[in-house]
N, C-alpha and C positions, 0 to 999 in steps of 0.2 A: 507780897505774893508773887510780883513778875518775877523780882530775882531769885527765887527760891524755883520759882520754873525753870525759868535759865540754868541755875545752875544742876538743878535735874534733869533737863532737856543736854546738858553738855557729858554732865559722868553717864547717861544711859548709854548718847551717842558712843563715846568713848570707850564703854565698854564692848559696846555690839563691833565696833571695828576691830579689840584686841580680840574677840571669838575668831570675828572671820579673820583676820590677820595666822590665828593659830591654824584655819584649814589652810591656807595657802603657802601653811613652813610644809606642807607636805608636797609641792606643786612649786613647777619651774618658775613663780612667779618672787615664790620665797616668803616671809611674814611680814619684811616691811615695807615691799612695794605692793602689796593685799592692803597693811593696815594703812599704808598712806592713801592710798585711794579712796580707800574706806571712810578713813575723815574728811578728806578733798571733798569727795559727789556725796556718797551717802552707803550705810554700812552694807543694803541692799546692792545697788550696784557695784561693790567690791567684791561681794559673795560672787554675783555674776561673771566681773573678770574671772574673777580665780579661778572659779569652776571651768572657764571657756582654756583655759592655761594646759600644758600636759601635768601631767601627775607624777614624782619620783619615783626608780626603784622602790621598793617595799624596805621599811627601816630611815631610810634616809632623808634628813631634815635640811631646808634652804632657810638661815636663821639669817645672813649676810650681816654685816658691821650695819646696815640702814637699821635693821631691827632692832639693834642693842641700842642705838642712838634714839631712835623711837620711841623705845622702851621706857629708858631714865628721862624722855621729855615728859611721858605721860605718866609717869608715876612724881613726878614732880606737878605736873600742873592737877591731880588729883590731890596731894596732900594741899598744896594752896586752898582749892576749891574747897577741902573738907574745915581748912583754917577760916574761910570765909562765912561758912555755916554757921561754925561754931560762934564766930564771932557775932554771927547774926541775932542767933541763939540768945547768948547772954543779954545783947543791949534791951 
């Protein structure tokens, strides 16, 4: 039961930081200094930064190389985490 919280507790967090991560590709702060903060403190006070950040021209996305790096770490340590599950699953 703990690690089944855990690891729910990890892919929720994870997720709510790639949302806010996504309002902040819109905003001088860009998506992967949003979502790194966002895992760093917590997804709420990343929402915070980013909102306190300017906002781009209209159209224009701040995605920076952090983001893509970001990105494939957290779509990696999501497939682990669902490999963990499963494996949990069967035994």
């Amino acid at each position: 039961m703990g690690l089944t919280l855990l690891i729910f507790g990890l892919l929720s967090d994870t997720f709510l930081a790639a949302l806010v991560g996504l309002v902040g590709a819109r905003r001088r702060i860009g998506f992967g200094w949003t979502f790194f903060l966002s895992i760093l403190f917590t997804p709420f006070i990343g929402l915070i930064i980013c909102l306190l950040s300017d906002k781009l021209p209209d159209g224009d996305r701040n995605w920076g190389c952090l983001g893509s790096i970001l990105a494939i770490i957290t779509i990696a340590l999501l497939v682990f985490l669902a490999m963990m599950i499963l494996g949990a699953a069967v035994s």
